[in-house]
N, C-alpha and C positions, 0 to 999 in steps of 0.2 A: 415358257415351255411349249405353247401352244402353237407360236413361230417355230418351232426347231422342229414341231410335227409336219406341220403345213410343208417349210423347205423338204424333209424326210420325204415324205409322200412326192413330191413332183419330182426327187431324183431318183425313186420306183419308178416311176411313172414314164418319163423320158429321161434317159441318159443322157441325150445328146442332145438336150437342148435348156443347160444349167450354168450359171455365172461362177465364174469364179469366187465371187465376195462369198455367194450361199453356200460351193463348199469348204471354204476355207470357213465360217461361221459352222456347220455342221461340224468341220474336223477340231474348231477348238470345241465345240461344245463338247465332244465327246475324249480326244485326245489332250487338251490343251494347247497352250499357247503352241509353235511351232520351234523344234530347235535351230534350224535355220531357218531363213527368210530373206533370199535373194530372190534369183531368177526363179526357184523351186522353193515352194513352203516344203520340210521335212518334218514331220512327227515323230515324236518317242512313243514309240508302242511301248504297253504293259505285258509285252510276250515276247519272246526271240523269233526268229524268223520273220516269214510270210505271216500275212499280208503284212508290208511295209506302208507309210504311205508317203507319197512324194505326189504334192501338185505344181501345176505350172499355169499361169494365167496364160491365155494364148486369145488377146484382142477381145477380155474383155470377159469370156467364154473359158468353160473346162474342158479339159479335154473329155472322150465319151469311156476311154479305157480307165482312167482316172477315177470317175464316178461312180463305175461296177467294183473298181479296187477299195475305194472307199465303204463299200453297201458291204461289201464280202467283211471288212474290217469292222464295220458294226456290228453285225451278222457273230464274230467270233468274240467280239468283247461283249454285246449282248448274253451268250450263255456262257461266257469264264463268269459274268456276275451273277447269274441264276443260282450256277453251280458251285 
């Protein structure tokens, strides 16, 4: 857990400058596995709508929109569990 913190904190921290592997390990740790996994990882959200989350390795690197999408989508699954 104390990895999933470390990664959490440096994609607050810098969006733009995050591996792909950290957030696909962030998106299963929170989402699960992905339902696809091609060229884009997709997740099944536990909500309808926004935020979706769709990544794509891009050389190695996340994209920097990706990573804000990803934070917003903990952000909301953090207080549907509060609540």
């Amino acid at each position: 857990m104390a990895q999933i913190e470390k990664i959490l904190d440096k994609l607050k921290s810098n969006a733009t400058n995050v591996s792909f592997a950290e957030l696909a390990k962030i998106c299963g740790h929170y989402f699960g596995e992905p339902r696809i996994q091609v060229s884009h990882y997709v997740y099944k959200m536990p909500w309808a709508g926004d935020p979706r989350i769709n990544i794509q390795d891009k050389n190695g690197k996340a994209k920097a929109y990706q990573v804000k999408q990803v934070l917003n989508a903990i952000e909301k699954f953090e207080k549907k569990e509060d609540g």
